[in-house]
C-alpha positions as a printed NumPy array, in Angstrom:
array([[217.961,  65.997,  86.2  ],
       [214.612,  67.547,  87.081],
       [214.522,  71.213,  86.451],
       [211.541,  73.499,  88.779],
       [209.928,  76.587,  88.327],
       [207.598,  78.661,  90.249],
       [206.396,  79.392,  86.732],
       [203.575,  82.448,  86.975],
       [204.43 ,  82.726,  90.852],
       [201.59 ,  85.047,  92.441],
       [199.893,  86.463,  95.473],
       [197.844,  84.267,  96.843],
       [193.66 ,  85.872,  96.446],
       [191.931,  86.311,  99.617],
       [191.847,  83.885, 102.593],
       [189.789,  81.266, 101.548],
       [190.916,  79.606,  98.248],
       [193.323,  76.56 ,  99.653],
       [191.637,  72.89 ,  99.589],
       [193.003,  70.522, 102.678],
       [192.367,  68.379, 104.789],
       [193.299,  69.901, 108.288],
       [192.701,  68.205, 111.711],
       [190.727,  69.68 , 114.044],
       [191.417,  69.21 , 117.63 ],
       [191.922,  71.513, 120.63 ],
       [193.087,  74.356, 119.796],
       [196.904,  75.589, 121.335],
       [196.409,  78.469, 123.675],
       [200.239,  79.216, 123.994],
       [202.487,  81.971, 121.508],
       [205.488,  83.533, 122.11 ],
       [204.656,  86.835, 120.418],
       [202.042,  89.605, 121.504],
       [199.512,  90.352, 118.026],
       [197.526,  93.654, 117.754],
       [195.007,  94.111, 115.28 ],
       [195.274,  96.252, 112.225],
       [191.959,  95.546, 110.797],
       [189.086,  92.273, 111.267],
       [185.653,  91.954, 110.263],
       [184.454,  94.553, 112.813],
       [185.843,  97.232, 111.347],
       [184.253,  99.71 , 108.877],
       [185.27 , 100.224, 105.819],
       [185.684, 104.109, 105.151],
       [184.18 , 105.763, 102.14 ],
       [181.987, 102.724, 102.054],
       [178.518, 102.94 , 101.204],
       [175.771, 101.411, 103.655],
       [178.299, 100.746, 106.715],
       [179.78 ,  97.811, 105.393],
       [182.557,  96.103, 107.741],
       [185.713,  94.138, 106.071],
       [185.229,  90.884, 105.371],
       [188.643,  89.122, 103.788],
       [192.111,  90.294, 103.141],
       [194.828,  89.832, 100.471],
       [198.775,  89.615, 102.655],
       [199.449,  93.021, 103.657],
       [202.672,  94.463, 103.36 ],
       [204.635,  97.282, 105.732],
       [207.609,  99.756, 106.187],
       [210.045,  99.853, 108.709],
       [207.857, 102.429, 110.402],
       [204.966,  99.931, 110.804],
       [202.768, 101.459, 108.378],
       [200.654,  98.601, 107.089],
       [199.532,  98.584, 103.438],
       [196.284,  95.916, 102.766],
       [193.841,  95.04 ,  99.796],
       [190.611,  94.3  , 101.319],
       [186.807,  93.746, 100.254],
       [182.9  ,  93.43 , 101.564],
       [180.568,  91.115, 101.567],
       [178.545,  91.503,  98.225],
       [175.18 ,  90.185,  97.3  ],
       [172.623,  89.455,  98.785],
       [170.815,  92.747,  97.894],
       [174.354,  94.611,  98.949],
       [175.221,  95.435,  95.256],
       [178.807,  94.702,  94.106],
       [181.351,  93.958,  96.889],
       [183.408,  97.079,  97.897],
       [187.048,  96.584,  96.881],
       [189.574,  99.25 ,  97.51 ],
       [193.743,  99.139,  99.004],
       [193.733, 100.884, 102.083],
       [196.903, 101.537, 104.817],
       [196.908, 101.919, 108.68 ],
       [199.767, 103.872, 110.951],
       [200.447, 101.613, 113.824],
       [202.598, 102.897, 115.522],
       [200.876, 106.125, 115.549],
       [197.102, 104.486, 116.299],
       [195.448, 106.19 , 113.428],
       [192.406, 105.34 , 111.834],
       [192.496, 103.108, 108.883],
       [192.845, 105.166, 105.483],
       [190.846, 104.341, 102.062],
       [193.583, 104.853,  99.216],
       [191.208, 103.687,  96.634],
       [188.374, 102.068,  95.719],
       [185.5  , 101.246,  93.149],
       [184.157, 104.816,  93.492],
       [187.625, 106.772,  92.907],
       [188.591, 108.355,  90.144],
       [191.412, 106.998,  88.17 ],
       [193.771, 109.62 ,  88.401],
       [195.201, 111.468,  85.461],
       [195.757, 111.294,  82.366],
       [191.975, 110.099,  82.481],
       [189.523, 112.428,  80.547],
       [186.279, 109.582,  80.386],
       [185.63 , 110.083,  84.444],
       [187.096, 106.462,  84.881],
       [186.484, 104.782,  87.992],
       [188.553, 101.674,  89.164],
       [187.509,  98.606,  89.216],
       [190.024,  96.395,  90.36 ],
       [193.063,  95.947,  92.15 ],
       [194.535,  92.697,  91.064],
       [197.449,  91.917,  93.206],
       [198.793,  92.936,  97.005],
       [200.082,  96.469,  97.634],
       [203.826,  96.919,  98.39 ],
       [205.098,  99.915,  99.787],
       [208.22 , 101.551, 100.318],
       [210.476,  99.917, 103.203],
       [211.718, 103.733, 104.031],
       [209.005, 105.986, 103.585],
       [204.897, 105.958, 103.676],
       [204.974, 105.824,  99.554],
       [202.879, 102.698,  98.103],
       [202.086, 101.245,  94.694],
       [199.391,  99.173,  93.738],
       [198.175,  98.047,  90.002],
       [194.732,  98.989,  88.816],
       [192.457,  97.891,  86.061],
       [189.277,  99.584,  85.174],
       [187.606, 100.692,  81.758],
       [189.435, 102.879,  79.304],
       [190.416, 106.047,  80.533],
       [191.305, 108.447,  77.362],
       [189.467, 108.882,  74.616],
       [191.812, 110.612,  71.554],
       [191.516, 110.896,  67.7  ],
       [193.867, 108.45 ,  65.53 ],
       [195.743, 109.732,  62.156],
       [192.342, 108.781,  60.18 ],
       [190.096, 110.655,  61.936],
       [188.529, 108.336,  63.917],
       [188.001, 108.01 ,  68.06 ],
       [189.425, 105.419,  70.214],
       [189.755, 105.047,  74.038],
       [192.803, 103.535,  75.588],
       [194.39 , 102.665,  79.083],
       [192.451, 100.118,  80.731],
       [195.421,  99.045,  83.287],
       [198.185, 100.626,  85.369],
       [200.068, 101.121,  88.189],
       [199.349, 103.625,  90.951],
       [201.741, 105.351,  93.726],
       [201.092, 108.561,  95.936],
       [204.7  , 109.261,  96.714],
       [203.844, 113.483,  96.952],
       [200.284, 112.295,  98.836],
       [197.992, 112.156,  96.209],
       [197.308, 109.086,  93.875],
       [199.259, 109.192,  90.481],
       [199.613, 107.613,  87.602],
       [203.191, 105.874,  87.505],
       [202.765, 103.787,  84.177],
       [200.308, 103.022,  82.486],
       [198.396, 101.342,  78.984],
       [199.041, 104.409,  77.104],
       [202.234, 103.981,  75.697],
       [200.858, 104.501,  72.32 ],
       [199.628, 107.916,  73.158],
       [201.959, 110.282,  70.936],
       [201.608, 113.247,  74.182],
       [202.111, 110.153,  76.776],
       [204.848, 109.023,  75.308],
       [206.712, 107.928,  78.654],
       [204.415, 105.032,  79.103],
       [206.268, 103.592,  76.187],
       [208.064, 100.36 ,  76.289],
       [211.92 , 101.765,  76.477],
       [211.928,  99.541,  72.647],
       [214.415, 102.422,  70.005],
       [213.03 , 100.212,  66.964],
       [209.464, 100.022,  68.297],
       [208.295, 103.368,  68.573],
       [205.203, 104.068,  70.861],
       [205.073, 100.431,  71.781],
       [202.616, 100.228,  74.774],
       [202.443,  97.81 ,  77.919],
       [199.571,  95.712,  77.943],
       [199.988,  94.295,  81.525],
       [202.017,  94.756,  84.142],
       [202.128,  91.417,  85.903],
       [202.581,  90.378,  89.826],
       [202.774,  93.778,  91.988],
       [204.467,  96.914,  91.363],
       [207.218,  97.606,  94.085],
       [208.364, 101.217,  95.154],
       [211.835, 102.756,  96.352],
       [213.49 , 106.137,  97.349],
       [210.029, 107.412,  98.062],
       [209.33 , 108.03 ,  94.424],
       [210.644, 105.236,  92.137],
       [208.029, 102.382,  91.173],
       [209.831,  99.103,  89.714],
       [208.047,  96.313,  88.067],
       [207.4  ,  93.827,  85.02 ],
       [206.138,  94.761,  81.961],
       [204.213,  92.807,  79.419],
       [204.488,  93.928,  75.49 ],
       [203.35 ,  92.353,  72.349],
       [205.676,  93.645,  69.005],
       [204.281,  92.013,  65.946],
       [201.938,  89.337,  67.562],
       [204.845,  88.436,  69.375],
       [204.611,  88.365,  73.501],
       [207.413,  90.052,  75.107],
       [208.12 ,  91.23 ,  78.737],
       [210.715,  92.59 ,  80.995],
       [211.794,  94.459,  84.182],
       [211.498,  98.531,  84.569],
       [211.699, 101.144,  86.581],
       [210.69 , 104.661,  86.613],
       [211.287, 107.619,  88.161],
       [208.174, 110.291,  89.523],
       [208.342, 114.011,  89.775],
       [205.747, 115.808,  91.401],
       [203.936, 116.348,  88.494],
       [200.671, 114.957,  86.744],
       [201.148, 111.175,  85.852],
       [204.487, 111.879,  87.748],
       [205.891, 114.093,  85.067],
       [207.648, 113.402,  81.598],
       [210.471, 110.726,  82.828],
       [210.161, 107.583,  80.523],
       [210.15 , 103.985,  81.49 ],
       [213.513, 103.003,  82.1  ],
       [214.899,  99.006,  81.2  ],
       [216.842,  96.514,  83.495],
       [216.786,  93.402,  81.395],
       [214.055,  92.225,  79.151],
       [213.834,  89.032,  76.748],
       [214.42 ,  90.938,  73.352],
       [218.337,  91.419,  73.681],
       [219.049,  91.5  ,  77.161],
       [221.599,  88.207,  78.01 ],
       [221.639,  86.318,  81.154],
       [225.003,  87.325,  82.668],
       [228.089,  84.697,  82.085],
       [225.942,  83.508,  78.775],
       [224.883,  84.056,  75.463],
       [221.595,  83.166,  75.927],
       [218.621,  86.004,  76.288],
       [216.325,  85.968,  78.748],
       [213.638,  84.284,  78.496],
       [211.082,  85.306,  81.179],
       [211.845,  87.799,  83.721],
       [209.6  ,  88.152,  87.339],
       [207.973,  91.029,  89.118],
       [211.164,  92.577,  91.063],
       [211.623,  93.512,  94.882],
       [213.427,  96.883,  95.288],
       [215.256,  98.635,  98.456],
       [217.929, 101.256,  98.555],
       [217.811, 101.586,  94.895],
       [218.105,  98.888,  93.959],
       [216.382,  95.76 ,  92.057],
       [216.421,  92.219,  92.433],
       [214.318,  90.062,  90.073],
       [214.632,  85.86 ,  88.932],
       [215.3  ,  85.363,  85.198],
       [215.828,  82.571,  83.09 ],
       [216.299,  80.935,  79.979],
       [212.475,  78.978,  80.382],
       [210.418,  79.431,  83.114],
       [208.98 ,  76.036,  83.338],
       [212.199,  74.276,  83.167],
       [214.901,  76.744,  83.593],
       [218.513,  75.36 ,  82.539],
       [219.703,  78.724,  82.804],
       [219.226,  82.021,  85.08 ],
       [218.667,  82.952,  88.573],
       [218.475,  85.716,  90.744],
       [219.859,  89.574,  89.952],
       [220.961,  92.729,  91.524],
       [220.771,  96.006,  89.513],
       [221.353,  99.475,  90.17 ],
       [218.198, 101.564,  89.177],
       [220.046, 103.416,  86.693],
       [220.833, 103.237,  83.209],
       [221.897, 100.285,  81.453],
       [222.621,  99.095,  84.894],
       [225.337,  96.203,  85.249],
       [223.905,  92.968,  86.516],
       [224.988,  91.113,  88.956],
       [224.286,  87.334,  89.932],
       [223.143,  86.321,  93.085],
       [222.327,  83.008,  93.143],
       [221.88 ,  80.454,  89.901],
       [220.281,  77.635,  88.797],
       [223.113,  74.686,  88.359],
       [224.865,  76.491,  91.853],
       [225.523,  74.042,  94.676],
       [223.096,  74.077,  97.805],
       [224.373,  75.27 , 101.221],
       [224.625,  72.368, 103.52 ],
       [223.761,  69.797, 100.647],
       [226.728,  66.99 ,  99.225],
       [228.742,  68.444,  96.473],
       [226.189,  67.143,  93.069],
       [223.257,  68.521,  94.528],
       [223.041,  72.009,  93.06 ],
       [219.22 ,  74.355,  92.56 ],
       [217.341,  73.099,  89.7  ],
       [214.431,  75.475,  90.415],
       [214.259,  79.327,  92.357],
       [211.132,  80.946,  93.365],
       [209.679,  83.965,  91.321],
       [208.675,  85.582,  94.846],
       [211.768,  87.228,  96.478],
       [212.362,  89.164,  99.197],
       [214.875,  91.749,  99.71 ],
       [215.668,  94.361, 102.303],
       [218.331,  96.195, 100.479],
       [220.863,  93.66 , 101.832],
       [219.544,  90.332, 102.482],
       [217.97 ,  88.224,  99.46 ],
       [215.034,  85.887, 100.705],
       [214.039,  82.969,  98.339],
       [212.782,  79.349,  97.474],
       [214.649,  76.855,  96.098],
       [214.603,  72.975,  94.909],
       [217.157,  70.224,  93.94 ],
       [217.523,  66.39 ,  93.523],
       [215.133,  64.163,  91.277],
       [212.89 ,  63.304,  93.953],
       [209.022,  64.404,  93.271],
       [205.908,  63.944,  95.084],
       [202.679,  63.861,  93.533],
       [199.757,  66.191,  95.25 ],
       [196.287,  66.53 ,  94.361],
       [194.782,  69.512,  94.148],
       [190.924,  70.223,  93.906],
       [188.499,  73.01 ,  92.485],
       [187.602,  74.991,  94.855],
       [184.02 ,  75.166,  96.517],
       [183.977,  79.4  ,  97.487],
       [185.147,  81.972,  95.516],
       [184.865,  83.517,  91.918],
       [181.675,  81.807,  90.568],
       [183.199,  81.538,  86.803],
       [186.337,  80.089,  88.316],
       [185.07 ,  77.324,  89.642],
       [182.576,  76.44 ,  87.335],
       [185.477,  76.048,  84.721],
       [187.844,  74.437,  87.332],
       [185.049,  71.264,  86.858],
       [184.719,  71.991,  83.475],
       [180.791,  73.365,  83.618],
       [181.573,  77.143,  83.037],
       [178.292,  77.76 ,  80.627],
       [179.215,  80.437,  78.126],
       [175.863,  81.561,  75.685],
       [175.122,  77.85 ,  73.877],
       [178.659,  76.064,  75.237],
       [179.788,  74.607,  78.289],
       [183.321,  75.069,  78.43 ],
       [186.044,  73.735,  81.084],
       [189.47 ,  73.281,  81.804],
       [191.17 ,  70.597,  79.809],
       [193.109,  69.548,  82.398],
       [190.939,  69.09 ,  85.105],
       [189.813,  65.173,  85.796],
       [186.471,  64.964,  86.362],
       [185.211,  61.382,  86.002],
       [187.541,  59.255,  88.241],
       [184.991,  57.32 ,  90.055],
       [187.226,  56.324,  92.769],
       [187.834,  60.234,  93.233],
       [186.361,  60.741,  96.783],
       [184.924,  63.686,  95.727],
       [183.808,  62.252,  92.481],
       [180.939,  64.49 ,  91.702],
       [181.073,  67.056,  93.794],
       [185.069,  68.234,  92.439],
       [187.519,  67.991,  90.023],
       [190.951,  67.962,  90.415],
       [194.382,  67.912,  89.058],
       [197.499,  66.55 ,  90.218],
       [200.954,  67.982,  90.468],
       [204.609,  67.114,  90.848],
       [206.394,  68.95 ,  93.706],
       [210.166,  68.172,  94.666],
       [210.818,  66.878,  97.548],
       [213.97 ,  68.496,  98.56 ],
       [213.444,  72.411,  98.987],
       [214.025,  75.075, 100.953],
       [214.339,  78.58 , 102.126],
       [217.574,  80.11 , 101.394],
       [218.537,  84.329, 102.16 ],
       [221.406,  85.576, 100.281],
       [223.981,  88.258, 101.767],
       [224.826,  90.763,  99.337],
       [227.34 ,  92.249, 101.26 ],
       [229.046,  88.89 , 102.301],
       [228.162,  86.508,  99.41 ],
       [227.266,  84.477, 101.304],
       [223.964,  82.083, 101.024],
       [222.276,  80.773, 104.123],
       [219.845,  77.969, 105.119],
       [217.   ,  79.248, 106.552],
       [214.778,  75.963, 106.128],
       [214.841,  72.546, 104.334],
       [211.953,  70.052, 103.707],
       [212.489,  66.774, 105.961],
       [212.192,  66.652, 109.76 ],
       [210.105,  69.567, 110.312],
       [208.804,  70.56 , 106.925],
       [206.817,  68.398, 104.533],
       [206.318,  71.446, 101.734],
       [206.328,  75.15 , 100.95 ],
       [204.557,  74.995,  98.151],
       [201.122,  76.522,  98.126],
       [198.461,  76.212,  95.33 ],
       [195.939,  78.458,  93.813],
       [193.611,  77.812,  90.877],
       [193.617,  81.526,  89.284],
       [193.341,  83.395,  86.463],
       [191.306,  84.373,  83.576],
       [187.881,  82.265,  82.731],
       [186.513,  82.385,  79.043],
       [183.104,  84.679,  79.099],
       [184.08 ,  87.587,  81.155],
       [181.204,  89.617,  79.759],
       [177.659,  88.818,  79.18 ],
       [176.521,  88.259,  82.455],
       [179.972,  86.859,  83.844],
       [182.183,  88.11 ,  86.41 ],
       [184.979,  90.872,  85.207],
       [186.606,  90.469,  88.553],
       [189.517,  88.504,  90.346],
       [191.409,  88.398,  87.195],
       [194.571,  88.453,  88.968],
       [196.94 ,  86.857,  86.472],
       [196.877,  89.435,  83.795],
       [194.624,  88.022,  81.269],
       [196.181,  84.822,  81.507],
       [194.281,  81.3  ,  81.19 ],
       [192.63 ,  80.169,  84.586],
       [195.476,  77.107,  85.608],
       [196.85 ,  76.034,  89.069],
       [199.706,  78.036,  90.153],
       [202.012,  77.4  ,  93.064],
       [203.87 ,  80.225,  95.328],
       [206.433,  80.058,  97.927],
       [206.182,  82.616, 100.973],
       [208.989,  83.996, 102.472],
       [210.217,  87.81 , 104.359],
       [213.631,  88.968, 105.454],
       [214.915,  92.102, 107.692],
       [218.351,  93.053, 108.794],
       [218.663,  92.559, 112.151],
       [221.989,  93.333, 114.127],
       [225.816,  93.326, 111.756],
       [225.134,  90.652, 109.648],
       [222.38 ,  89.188, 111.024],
       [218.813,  88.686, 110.111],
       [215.428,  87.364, 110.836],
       [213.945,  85.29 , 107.675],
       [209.528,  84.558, 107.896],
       [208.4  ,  82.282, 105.771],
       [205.213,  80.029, 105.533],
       [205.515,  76.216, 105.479],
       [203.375,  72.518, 105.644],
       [203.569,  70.093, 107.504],
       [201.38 ,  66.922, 106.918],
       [201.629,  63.46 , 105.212],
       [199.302,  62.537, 101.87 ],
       [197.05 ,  59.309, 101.699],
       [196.224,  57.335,  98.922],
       [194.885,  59.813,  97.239],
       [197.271,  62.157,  96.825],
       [195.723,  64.76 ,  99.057],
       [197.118,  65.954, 102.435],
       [195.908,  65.225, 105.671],
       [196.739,  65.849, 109.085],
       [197.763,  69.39 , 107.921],
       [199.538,  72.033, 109.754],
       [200.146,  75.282, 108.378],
       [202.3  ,  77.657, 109.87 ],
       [204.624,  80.781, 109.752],
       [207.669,  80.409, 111.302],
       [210.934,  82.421, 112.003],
       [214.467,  81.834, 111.405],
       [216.921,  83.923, 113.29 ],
       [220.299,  83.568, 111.034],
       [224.101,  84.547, 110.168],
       [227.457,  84.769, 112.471],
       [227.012,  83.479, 115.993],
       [223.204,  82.428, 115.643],
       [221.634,  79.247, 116.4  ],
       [219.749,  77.406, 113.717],
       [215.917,  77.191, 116.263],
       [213.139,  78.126, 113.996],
       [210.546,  79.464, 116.209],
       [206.703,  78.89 , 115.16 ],
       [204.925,  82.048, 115.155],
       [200.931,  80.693, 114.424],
       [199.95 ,  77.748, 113.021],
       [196.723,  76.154, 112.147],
       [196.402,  74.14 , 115.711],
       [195.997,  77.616, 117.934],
       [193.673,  79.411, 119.056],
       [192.602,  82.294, 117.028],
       [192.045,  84.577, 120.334],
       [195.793,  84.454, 120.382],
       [195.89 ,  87.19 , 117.88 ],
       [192.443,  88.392, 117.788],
       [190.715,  88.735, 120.69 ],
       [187.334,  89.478, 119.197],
       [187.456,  86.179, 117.622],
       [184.775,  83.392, 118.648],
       [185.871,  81.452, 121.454],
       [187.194,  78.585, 120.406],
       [187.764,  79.639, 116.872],
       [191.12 ,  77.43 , 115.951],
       [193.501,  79.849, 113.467],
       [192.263,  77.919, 109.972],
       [194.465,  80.105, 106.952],
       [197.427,  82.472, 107.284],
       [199.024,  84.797, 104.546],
       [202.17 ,  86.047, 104.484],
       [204.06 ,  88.316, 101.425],
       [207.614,  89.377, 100.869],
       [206.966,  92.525, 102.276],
       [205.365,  91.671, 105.605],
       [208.27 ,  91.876, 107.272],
       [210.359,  95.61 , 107.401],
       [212.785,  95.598, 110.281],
       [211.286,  94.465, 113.622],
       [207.759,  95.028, 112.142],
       [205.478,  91.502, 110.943],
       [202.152,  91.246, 109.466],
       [200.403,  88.826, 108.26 ],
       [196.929,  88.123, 107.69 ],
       [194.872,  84.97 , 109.076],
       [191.244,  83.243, 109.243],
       [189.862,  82.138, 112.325],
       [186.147,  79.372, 112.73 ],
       [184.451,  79.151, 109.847],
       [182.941,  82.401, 107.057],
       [179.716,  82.041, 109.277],
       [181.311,  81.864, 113.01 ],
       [184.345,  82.931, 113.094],
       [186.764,  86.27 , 112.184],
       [189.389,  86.956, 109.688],
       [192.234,  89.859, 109.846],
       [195.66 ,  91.817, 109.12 ],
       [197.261,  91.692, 112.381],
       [201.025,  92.933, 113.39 ],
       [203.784,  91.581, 115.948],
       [207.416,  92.788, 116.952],
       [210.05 ,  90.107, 116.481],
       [212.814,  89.914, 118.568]])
């Protein structure tokens, strides 16, 4: 039986890095839902120098108050200097003015005794679903300079993550674990001593107002280790002397019912005070594991969810999940998530893209020139001559399973429901993105968009789903899905892409609505959008949806004539 992983599951980068084909034909003027704008390419940036407007958007995220959380960026070049990148949050409800939280020109916050300025933010912001505290990661250069046992200097902490849960930005962990007077950085490891994180993969999640909950990435004698944390924040410098607490890591912690460690944990979702994370025995073809609740608390108990080897809902008795998404939602009772079974694959071909990060590409078809080499990825094909877009783009190809869906767990119940299956209405909910780390990221080569944690550049696929409680033991699930057919060359045409809504548990119907897709017109949400414009991306994260509150972020016409956005609706 085939086994699937969203192996190295991620946000999605800005709007602009999917390759299909999509038809273009007159574009819908009908929706169901009213959208309002939280910020589009009009709009100022503030703290910005030289009045430079938005340009494109990672998926925002937002509480149940409808305050909206967003990593955005300028335009750069073009004598602009550098492109302004900074995470930034707007009060809806309230009409307030958007609100810089930080950007290249702020000050890493302490401990930080160089005058460190950020750089980048690699991933979405998440905040918390219950009050206006966020947390973002951050990389920049080192930010302490101290003296070793030998006398010598060194500098240290060149990554984090970042929270304001009293107001100001703080430090809530960070690469200075190693740093005897930091000490509470450390990796929670008894036999390893001032052990410091060297990454903190995906994005950083944040509950009770003050607790930040994430993965951690370690290396303890040249070996790579990694786990799930939390930690809680007094209102105190670097959020005071509490230590990085463990939930399960792949040292000694066992997957629950087995004797079998861990062997890759993902970046959590918290609510309520609580965790849930996927873990398994191999990420790329997981045997073992699933999906866990803990208690943010000491060697918290945990408890399984859902599993890989666990039968389906609606599916005949021998078809049971063979893969679960690394991406999952979770409202402090319902469980969001992607799942696959069966032996049935489809392959899809996937090409470099033609915008974005300069370096990426150029290594994507395998001409990335680095001093006296020309370096590429191994895996890309570049010389098929019957390749459409022989000389113009590589590509790779990929096996997706056929049979997958959306699935939302009930803690309270137990119970697992459908939300949405591939077949009639769905062809996939897969969604590819060629990211990552490029060889020669000095020496005249970009430093930026580095958003899987100094891991190789390599396709990765995500699933996109959001869940809120709605009445007793109902909820409303959003995910994003595909609908098209592929030709002879593996590559999809006649492509819609939508996000849709699922309205689930006792007494509901099983409808899923459509909420935008990539046939309407992009006035439907954005009025300030060319006429005409049809909707061309959407982006949606596992935190876009708190209570009745949605946001998402779309694309509209093309980067020269047309508009891009965050933009917010009330569900039902």
């Amino acid at each position: 039986m085939k086994r699937f992983s969203l192996a190295g599951m991620v946000s999605v980068a800005l709007l602009g890095i999917f390759l299909v084909v999509t038809t273009q034909a007159a574009p819908r003027s009908e929706s169901s839902f009213e959208w309002s704008t939280v910020v589009n390419n009009n709009d100022m940036m503030p703290g910005a120098p030289g009045g430079r407007t938005f340009n494109s958007y990672n998926q925002p995220s937002i509480n149940q108050d409808g305050l909206v959380v967003f990593r955005a960026r300028s335009r750069g070049g073009n004598g602009q200097g550098q492109p302004t990148h900074g995470i930034y949050t707007r009060d809806m409800l309230a009409g307030s003015p958007i609100v810089r939280i930080l950007d290249r020109s702020t000050l890493v916050p302490d401990p930080n005794n160089l005058g460190t300025t950020f750089v980048e933010t690699p991933s979405f912001p998440r905040i918390d679903m219950e009050s206006e505290t966020i947390a973002t990661r951050g990389n920049h250069q080192p930010v302490w300079e101290y003296q070793l046992d030998d006398g010598s200097d060194t500098r240290a902490g060149t990554t984090g993550i970042y929270t304001n849960p009293f107001g100001e930005l703080i430090t809530g962990a960070s690469k200075l674990g190693a740093v005897e007077e930091f000490s509470y950085f450390e990796v929670p490891e008894p036999e390893f001593p001032g052990t410091p994180f060297d990454v903190f993969p995906g994005s950083p999640a944040v509950t009770n107002g003050n607790t930040i909950v994430f993965k951690g990435n370690y290396t303890v004698d040249q070996v790579g280790k990694t786990g799930v944390y939390f930690r809680d924040l007094d209102n105190a410098a670097a959020g005071g002397g509490s230590p990085v607490m463990l939930i399960a890591n792949n040292t000694d912690s066992l997957i629950p019912g087995t004797a079998t460690v861990f062997g890759s944990t993902a970046p959590p979702s918290a609510a309520n005070g609580q965790m849930v994370f996927a873990g398994f025995d191999n990420e790329e073809v997981p045997t073992l594991g699933g999906l866990y609740l803990a208690p943010l608390q000491s060697e918290p108990p945990l408890t399984t969810l859902v599993s890989i080897g666990q039968q389906v809902p609606g599916e005949t008795e021998n078809q049971t999940f063979n893969g679960l998404g690394e991406g999952v939602a979770f409202d402090g009772r319902f469980v969001g998530f992607w799942g696959a079974w069966g032996d049935h694959t489809r392959k899809v071909r996937l090409y470099c893209a033609e915008e974005g990060n300069k370096d990426r590409i150029a290594y994507c078809n395998q001409n990335l020139v680095c001093g006296d080499q020309t370096l590429g990825d191994p895996n890309s094909i570049c010389n098929d001559t019957t390749d459409p877009n022989h000389g113009i783009s590589c590509y790779q190809e990929k096996q997706v399973p056929v049979d997958q869906g959306f699935f939302v767990h009930d803690i309270k119940t137990r119970r697992t429901w459908v939300a949405a299956k591939t077949g009639a209405q769905f062809d996939d909910f897969l969604f590819w993105n060629y990211s990552g780390m490029t060889p020669c990221t000095s020496s005249g080569h970009s430093t930026e968009g580095t958003e899987e944690d100094g891991e190789p550049a390599r396709w990765r696929s995500a699933a996109f789903i959001a869940v809120a409680t709605r009445a007793g033991a109902t909820f409303n699930a959003v995910f994003k899905a595909r609908t098209g057919s592929l030709d002879e060359h593996n590559v999809y045409t006649g492509t819609v892409d939508g996000i849709y809504l699922s309205k689930k548990g006792p007494g509901q119907g099983q409808d899923i609505e459509t909420l935008l897709d990539t046939t309407m017109d992009g006035q439907l949400i954005d009025p300030e959008a060319p006429s005409g414009a049809i909707i061309t991306e959407l982006g949606l994260e596992r935190e876009g949806l708190r209570g009745k509150w949605l946001t998402i972020n779309a694309s509209m016409g093309t980067e020269e004539d047309g508009m891009a956005g965050i933009y917010l609706t009330e569900l039902p």
